[in-house]
Backbone and ligand atoms as CSV (ligand in chain L), in Angstrom:
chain,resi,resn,atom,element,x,y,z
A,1,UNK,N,N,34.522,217.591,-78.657
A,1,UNK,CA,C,35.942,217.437,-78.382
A,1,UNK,C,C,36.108,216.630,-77.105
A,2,UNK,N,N,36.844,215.666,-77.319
A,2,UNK,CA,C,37.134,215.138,-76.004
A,2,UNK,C,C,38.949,214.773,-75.601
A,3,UNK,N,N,39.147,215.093,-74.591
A,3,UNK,CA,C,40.778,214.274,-74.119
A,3,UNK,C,C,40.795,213.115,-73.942
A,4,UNK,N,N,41.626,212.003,-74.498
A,4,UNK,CA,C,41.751,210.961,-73.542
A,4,UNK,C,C,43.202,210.627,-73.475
A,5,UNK,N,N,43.390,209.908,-72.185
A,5,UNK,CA,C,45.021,209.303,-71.643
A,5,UNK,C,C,45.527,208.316,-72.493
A,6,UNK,N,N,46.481,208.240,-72.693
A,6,UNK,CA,C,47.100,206.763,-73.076
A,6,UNK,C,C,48.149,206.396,-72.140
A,7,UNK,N,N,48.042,205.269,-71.878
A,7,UNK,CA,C,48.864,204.802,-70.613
A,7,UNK,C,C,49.398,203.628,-71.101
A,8,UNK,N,N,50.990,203.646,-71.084
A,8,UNK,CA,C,50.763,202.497,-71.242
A,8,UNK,C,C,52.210,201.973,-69.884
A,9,UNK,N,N,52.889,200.887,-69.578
A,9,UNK,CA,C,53.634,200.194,-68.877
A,9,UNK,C,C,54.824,200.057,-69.127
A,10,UNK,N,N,55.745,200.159,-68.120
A,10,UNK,CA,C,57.242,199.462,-68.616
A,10,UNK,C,C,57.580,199.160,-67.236
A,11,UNK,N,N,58.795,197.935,-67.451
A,11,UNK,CA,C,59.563,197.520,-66.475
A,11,UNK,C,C,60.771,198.470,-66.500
A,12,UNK,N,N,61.475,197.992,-64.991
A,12,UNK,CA,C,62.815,198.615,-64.957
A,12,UNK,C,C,63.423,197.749,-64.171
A,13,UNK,N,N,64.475,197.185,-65.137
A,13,UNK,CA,C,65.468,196.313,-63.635
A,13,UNK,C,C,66.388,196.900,-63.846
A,14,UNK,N,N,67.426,196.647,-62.576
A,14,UNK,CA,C,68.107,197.305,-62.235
A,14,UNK,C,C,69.738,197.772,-62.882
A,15,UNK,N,N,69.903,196.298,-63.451
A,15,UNK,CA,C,71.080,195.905,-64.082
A,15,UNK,C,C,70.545,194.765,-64.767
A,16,UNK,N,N,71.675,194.144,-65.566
A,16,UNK,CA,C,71.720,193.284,-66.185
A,16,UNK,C,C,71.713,191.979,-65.190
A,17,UNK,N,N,72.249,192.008,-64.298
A,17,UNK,CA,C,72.786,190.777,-63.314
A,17,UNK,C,C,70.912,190.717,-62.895
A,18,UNK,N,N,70.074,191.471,-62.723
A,18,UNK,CA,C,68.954,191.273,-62.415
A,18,UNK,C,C,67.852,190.548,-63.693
A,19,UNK,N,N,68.258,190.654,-64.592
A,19,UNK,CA,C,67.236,189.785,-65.859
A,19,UNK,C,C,67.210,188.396,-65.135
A,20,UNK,N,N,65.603,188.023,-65.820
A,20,UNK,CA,C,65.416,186.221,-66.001
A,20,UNK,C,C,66.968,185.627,-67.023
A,21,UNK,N,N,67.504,184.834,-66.550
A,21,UNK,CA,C,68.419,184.114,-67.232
A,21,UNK,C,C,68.584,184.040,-68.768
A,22,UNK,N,N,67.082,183.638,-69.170
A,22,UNK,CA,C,66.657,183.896,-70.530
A,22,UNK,C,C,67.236,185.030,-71.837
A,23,UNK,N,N,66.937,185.521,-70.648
A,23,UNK,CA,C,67.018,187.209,-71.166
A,23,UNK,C,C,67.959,188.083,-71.192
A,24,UNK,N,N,68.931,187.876,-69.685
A,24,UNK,CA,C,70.483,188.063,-69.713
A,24,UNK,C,C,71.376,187.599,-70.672
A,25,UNK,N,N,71.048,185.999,-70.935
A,25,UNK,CA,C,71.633,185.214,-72.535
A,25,UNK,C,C,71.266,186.058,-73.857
A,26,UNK,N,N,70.116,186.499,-73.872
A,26,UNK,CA,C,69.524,187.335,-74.930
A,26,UNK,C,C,70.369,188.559,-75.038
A,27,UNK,N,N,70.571,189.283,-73.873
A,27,UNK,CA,C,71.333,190.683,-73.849
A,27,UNK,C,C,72.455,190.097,-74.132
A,28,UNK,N,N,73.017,189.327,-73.796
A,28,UNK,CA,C,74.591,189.332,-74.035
A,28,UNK,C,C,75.026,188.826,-75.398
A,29,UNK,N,N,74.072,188.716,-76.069
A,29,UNK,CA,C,74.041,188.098,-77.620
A,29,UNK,C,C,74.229,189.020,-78.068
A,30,UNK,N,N,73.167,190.535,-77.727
A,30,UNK,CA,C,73.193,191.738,-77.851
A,30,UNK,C,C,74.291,192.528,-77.880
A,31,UNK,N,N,74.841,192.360,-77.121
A,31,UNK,CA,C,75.790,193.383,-76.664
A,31,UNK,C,C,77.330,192.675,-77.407
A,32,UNK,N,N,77.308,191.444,-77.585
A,32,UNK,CA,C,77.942,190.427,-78.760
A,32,UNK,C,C,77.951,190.991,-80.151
A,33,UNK,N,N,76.889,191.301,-80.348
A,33,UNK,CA,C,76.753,191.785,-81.374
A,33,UNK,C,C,77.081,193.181,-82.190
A,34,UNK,N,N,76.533,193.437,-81.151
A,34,UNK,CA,C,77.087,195.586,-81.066
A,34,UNK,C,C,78.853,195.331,-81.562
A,35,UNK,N,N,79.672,194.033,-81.517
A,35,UNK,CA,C,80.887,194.787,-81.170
A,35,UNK,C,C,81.006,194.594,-82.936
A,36,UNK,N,N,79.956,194.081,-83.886
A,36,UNK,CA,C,80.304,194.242,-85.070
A,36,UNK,C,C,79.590,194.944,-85.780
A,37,UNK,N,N,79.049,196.005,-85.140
A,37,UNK,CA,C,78.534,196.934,-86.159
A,37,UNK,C,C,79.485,198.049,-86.582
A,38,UNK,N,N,78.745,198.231,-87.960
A,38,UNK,CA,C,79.584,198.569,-89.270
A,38,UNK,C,C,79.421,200.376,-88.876
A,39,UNK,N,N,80.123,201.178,-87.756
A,39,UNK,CA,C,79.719,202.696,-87.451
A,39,UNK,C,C,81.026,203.770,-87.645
A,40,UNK,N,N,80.830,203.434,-88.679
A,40,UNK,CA,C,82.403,204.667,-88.127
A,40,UNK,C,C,82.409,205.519,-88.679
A,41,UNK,N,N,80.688,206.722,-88.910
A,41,UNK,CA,C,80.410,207.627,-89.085
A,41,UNK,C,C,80.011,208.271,-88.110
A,42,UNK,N,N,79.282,207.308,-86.727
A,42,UNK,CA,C,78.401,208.006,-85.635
A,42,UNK,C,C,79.106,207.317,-84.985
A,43,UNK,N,N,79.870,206.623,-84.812
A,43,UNK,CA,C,80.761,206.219,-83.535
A,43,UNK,C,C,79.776,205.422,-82.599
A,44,UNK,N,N,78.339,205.134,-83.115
A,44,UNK,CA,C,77.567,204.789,-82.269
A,44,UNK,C,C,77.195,203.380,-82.801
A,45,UNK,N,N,77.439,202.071,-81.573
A,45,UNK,CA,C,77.295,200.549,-81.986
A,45,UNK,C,C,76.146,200.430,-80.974
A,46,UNK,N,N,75.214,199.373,-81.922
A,46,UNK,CA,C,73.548,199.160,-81.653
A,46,UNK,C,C,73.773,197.427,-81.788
A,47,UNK,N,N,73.558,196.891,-80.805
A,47,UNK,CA,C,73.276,195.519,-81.192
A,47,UNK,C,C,71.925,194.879,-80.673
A,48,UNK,N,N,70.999,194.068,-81.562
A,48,UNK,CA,C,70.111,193.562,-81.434
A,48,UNK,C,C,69.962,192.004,-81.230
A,49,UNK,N,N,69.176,191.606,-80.304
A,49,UNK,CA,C,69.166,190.020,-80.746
A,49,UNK,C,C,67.681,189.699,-80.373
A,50,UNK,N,N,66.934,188.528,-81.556
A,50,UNK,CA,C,65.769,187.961,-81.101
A,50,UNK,C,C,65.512,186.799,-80.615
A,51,UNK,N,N,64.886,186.317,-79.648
A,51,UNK,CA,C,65.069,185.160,-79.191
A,51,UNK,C,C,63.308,184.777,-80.011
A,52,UNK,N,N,63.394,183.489,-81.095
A,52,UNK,CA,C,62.216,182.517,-81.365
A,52,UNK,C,C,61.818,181.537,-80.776
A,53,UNK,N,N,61.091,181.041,-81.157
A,53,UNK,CA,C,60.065,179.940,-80.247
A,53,UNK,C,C,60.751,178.790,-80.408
A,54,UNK,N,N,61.630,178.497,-81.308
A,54,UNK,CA,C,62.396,177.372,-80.749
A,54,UNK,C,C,63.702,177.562,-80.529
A,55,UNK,N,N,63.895,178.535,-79.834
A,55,UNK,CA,C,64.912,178.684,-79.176
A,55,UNK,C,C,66.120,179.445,-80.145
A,56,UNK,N,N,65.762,179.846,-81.219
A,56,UNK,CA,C,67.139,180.153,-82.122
A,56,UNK,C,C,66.781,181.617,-81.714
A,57,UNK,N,N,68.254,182.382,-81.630
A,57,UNK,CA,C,68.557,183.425,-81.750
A,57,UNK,C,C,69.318,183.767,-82.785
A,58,UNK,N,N,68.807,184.925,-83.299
A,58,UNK,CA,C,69.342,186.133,-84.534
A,58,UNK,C,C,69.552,187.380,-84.454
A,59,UNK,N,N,70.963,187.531,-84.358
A,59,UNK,CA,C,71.124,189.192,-84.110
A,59,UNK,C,C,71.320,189.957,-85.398
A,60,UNK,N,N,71.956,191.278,-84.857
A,60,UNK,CA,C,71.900,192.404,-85.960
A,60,UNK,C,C,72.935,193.217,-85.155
A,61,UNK,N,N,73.511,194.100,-86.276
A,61,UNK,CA,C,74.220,195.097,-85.682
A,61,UNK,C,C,73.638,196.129,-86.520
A,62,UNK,N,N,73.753,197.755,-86.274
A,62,UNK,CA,C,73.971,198.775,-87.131
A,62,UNK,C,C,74.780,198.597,-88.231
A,63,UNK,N,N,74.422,199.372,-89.834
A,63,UNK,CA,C,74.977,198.843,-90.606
A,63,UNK,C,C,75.388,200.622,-91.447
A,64,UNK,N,N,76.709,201.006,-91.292
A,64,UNK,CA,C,76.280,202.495,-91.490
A,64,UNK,C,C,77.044,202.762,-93.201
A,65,UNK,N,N,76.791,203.850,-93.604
A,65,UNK,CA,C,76.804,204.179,-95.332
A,65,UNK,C,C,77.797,205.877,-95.506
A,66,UNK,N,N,78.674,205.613,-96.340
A,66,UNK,CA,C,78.573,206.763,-97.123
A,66,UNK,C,C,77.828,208.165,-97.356
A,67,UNK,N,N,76.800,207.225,-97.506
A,67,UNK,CA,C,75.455,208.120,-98.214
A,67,UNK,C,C,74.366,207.984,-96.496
A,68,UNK,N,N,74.590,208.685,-95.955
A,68,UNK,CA,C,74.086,208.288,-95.144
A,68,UNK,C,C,72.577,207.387,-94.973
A,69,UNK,N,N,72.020,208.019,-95.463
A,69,UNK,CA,C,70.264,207.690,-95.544
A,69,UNK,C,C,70.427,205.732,-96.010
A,70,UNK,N,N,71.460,205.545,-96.271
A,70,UNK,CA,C,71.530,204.130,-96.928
A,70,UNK,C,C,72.120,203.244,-95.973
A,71,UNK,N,N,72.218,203.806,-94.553
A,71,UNK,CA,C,72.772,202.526,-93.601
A,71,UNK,C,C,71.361,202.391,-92.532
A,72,UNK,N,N,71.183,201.525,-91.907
A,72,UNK,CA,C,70.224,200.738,-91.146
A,72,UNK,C,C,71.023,200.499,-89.809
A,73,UNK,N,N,69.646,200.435,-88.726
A,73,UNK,CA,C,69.959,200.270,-87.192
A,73,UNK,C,C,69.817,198.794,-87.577
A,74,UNK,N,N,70.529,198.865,-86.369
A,74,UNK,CA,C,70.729,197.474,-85.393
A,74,UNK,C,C,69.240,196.455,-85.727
A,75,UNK,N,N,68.068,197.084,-85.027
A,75,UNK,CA,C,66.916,196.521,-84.645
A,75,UNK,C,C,66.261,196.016,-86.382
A,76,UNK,N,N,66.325,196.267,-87.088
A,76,UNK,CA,C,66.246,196.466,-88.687
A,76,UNK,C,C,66.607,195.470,-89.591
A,77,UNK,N,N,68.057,195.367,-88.728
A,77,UNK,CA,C,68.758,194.523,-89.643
A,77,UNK,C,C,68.566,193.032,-89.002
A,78,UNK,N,N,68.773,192.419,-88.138
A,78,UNK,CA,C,68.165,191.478,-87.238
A,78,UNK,C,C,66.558,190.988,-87.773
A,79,UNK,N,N,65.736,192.079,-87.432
A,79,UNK,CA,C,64.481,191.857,-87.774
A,79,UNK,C,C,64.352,191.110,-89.328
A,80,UNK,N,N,65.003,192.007,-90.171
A,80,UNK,CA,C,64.505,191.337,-91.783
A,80,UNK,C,C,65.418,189.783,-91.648
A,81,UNK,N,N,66.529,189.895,-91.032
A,81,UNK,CA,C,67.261,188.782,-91.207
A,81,UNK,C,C,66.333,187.404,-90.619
A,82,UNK,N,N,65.476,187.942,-89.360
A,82,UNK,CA,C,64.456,186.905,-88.825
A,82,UNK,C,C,63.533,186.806,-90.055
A,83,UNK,N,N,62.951,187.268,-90.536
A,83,UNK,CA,C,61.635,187.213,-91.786
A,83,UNK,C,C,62.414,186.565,-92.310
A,84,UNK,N,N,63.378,187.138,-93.123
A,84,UNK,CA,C,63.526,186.653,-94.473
A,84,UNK,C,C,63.895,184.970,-94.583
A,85,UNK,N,N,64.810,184.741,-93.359
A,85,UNK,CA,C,65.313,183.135,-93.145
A,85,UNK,C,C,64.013,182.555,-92.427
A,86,UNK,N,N,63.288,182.982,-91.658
A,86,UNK,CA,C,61.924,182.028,-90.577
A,86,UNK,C,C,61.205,182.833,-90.611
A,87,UNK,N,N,60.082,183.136,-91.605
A,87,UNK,CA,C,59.396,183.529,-91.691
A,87,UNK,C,C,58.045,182.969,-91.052
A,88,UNK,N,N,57.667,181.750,-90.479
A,88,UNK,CA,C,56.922,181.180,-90.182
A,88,UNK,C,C,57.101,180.992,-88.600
A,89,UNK,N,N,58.401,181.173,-88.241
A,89,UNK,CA,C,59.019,181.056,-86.250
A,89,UNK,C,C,58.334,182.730,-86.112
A,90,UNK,N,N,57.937,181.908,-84.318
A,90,UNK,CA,C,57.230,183.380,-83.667
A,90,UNK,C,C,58.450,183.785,-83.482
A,91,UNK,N,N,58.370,185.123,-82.939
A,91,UNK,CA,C,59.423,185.970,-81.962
A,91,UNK,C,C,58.330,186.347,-80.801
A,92,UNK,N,N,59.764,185.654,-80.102
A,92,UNK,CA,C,59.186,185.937,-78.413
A,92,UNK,C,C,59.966,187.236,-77.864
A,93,UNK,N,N,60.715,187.283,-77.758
A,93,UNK,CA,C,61.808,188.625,-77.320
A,93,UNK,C,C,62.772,189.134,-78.175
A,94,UNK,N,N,63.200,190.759,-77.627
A,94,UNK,CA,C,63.859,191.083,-78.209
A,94,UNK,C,C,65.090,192.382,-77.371
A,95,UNK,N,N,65.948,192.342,-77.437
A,95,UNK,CA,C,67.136,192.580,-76.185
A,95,UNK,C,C,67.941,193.363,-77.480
A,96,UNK,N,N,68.198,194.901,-76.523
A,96,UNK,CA,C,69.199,195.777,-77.861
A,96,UNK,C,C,69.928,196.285,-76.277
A,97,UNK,N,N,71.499,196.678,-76.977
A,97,UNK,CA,C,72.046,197.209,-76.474
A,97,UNK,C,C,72.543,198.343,-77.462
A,98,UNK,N,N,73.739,199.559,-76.449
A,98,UNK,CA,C,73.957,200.265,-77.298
A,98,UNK,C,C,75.201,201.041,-76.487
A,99,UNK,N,N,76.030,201.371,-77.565
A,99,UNK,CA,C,77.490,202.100,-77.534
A,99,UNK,C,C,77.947,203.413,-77.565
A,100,UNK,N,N,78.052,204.457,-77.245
A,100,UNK,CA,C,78.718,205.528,-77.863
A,100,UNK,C,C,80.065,205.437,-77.897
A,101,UNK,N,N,81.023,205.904,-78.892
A,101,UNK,CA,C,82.564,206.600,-78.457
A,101,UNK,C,C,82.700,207.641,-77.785
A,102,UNK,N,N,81.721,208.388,-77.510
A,102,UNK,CA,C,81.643,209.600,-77.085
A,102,UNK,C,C,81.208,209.944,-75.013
A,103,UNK,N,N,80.119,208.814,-74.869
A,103,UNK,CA,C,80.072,208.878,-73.078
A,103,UNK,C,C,79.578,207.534,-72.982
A,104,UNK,N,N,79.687,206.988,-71.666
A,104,UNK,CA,C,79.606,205.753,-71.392
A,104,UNK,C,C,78.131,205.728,-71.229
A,105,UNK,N,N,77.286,204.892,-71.684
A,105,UNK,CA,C,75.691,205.233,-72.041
A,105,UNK,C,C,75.057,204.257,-70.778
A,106,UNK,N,N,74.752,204.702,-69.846
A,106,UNK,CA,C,74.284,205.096,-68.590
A,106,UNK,C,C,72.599,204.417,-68.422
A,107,UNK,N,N,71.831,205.158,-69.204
A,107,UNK,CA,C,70.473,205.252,-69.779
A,107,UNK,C,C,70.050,204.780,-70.762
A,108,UNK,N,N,68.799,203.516,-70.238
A,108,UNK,CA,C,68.590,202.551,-71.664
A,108,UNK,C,C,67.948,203.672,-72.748
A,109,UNK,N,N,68.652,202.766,-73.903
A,109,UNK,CA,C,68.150,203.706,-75.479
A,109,UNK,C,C,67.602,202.980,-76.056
A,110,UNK,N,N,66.366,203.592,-76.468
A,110,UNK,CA,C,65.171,203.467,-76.911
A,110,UNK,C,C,64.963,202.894,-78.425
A,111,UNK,N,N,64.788,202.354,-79.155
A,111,UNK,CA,C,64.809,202.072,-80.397
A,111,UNK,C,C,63.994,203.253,-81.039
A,112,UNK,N,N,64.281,203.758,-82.234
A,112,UNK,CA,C,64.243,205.028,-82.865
A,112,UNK,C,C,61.948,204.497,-83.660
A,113,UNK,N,N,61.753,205.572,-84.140
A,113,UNK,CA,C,60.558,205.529,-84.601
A,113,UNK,C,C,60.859,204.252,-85.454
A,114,UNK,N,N,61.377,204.694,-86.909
A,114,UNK,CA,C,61.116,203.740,-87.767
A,114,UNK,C,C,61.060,202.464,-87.289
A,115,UNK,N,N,62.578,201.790,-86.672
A,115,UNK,CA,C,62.479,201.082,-86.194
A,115,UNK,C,C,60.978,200.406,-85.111
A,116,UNK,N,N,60.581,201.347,-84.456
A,116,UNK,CA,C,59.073,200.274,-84.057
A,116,UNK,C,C,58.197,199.850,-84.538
A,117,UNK,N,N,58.349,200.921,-85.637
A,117,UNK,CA,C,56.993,200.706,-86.994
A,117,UNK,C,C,57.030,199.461,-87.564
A,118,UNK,N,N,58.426,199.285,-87.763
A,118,UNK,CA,C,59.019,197.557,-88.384
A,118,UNK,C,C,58.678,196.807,-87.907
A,119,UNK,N,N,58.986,196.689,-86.426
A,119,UNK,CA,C,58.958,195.912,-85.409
A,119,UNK,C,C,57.324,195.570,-85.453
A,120,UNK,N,N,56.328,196.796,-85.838
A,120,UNK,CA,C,55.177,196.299,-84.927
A,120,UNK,C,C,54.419,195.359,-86.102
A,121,UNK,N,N,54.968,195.537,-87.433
A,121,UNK,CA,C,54.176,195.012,-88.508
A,121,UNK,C,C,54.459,193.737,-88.409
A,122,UNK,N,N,56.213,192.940,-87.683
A,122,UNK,CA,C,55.901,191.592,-87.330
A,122,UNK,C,C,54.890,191.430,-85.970
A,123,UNK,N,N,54.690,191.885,-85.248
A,123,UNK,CA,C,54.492,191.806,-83.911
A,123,UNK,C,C,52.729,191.547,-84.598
A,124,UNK,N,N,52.693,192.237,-85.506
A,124,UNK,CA,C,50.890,192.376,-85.371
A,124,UNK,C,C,50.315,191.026,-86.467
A,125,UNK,N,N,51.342,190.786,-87.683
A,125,UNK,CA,C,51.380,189.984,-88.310
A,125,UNK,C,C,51.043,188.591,-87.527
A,126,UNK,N,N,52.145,188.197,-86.055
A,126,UNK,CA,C,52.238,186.745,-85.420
A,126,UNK,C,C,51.264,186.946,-84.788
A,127,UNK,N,N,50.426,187.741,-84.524
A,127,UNK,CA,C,49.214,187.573,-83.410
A,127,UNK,C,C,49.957,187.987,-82.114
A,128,UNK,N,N,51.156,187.934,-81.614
A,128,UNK,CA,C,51.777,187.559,-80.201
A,128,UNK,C,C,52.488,188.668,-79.728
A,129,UNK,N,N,52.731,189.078,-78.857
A,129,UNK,CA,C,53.357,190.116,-78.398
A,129,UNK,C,C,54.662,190.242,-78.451
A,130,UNK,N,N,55.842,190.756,-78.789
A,130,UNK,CA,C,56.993,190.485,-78.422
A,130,UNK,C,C,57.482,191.251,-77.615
A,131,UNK,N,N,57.930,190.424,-76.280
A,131,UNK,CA,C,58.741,191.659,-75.240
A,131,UNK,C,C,59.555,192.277,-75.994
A,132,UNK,N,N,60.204,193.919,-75.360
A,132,UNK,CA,C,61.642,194.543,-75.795
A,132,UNK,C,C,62.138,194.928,-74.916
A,133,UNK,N,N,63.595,194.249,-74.589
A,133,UNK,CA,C,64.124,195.240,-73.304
A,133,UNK,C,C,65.667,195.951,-74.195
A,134,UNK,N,N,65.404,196.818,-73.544
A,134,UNK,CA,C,66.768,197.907,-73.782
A,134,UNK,C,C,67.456,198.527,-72.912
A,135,UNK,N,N,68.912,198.689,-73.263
A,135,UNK,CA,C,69.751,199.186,-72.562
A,135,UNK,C,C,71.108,199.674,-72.940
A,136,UNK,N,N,71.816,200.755,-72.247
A,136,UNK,CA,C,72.861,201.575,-72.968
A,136,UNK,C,C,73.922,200.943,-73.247
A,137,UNK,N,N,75.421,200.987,-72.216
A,137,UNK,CA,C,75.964,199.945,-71.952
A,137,UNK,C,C,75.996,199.403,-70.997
A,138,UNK,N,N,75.795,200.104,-69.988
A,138,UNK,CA,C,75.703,199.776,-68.708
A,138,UNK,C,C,74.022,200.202,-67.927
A,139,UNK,N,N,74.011,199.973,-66.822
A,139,UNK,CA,C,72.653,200.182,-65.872
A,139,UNK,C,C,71.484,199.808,-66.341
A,140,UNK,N,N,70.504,200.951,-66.249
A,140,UNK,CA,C,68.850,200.281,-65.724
A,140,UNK,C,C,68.985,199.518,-67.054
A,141,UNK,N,N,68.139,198.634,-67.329
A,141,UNK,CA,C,67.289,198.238,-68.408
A,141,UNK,C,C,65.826,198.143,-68.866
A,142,UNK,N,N,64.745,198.906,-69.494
A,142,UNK,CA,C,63.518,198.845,-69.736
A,142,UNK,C,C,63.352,197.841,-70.344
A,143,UNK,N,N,61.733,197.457,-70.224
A,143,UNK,CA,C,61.566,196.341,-70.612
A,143,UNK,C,C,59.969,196.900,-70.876
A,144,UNK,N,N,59.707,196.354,-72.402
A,144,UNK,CA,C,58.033,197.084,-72.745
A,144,UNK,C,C,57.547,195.787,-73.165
A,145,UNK,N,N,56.321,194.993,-72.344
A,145,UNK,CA,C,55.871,193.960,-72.856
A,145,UNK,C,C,55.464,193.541,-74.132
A,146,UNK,N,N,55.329,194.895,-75.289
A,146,UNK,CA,C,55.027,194.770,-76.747
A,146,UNK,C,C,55.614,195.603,-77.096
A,147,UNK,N,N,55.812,195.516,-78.233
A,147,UNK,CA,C,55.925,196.730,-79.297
A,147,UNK,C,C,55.159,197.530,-79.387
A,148,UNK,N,N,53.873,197.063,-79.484
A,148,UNK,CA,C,52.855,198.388,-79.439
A,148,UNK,C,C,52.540,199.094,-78.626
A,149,UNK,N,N,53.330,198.658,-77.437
A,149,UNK,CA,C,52.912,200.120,-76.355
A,149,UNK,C,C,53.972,200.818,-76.516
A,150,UNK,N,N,55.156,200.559,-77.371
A,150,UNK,CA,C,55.819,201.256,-77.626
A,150,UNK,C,C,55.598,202.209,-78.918
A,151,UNK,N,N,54.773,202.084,-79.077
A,151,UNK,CA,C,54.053,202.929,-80.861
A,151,UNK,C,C,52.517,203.079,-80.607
A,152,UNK,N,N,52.069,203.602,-79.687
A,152,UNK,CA,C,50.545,203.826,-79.584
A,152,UNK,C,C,49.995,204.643,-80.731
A,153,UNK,N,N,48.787,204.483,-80.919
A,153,UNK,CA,C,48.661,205.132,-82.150
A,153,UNK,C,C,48.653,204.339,-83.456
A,154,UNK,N,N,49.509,203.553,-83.702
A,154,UNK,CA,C,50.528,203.179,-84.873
A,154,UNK,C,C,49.544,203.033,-86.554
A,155,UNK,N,N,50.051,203.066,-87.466
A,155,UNK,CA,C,49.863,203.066,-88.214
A,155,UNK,C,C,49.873,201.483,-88.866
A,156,UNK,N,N,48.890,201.136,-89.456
A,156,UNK,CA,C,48.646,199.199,-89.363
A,156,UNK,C,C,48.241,198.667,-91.088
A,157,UNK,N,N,48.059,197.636,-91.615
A,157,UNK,CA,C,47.512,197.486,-92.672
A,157,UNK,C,C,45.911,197.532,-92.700
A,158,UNK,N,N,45.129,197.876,-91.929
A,158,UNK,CA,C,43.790,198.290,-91.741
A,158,UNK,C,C,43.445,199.412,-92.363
A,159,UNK,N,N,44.507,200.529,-91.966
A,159,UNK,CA,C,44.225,201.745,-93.335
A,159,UNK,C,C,44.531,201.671,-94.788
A,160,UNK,N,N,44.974,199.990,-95.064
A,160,UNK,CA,C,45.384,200.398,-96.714
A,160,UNK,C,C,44.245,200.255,-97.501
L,1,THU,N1,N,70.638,203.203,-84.472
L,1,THU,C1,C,70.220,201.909,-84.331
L,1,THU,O1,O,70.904,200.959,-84.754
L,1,THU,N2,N,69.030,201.693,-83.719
L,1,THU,C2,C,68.211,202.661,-83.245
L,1,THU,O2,O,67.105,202.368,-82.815
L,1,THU,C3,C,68.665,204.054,-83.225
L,1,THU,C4,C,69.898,204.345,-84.008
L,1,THU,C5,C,71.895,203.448,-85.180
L,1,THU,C6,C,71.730,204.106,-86.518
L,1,THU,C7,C,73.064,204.794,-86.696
L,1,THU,O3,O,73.975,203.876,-87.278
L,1,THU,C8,C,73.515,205.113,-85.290
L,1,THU,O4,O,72.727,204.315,-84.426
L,1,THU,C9,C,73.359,206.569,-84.904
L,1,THU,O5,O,72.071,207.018,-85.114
């Protein structure tokens, strides 16, 4: 039997006014985006945006259902929308914001499991890392240089 650590890294800036330029443009695509997601079961708006290697950005909003189990996050919907149209463009970054009706969201939010699992099968597919920074509506913002240190462990096409 043995223990071992997993460690892995994140940034924290302070605000938004503190991002590389890049990346502030990226969030605010984000947060652009959030104002059209489809929520008016959870009151809760998720907006995503990816920035590619030549420069195009593609966002996403939350997309919510009836039936519940049949609506999709933010990060999800963005993502397939990148595959399915550029399947061949890297992704370099990726910038989510997020809404409640309920308290002014203070504390960056995290993209949910499924969602990284998605995320990491492009991430592992391009060879390349893709930054993720996140944030509520307001304050800190994290920033995880990959996806996969955000899914340690993860589950890969090596076990199929
Ligand atoms: N949601 C996202 O869009 N991304 C996440 O990573 C977490 C949750 C959405 C799904 C649902 O529409 C709402 O937020 C509440 O869970």
């Amino acid at each position: 039997m043995k223990k071992i650590e997993l460690k892995t890294q994140i940034t924290i800036f302070d605000s938004i006014e503190e991002l590389p330029t890049i990346v502030k443009g990226l969030m605010d695509k984000a947060i652009e985006a959030k104002q059209n997601a489809y929520a008016p079961y959870s009151k809760f708006k998720v907006g995503a945006a990816f920035l590619l290697d030549d420069g195009t950005i593609i966002t996403g909003n939350n997309q919510e259902n009836a039936a519940y189990p049949s609506g999709m996050c933010a990060e999800r919907v963005a993502i397939w929308k990148v595959s399915s149209d550029f399947p061949h463009k890297k992704i370099l970054k990726l910038a989510i914001s997020a809404s409640s009706s309920s308290q002014i969201l203070k504390e960056p939010v995290a993209p949910c499991g499924a969602c990284r699992q998605t995320l990491s099968e492009y991430e592992i597919k391009q060879k390349e890392k893709i930054e993720v920074y996140f944030m509520g509506e307001e304050g800190e913002i994290i920033k995880s240089d990959s996806v996969l240190d955000l899914l340690p462990i993860a589950f890969d096409k090596t076990f199929l």
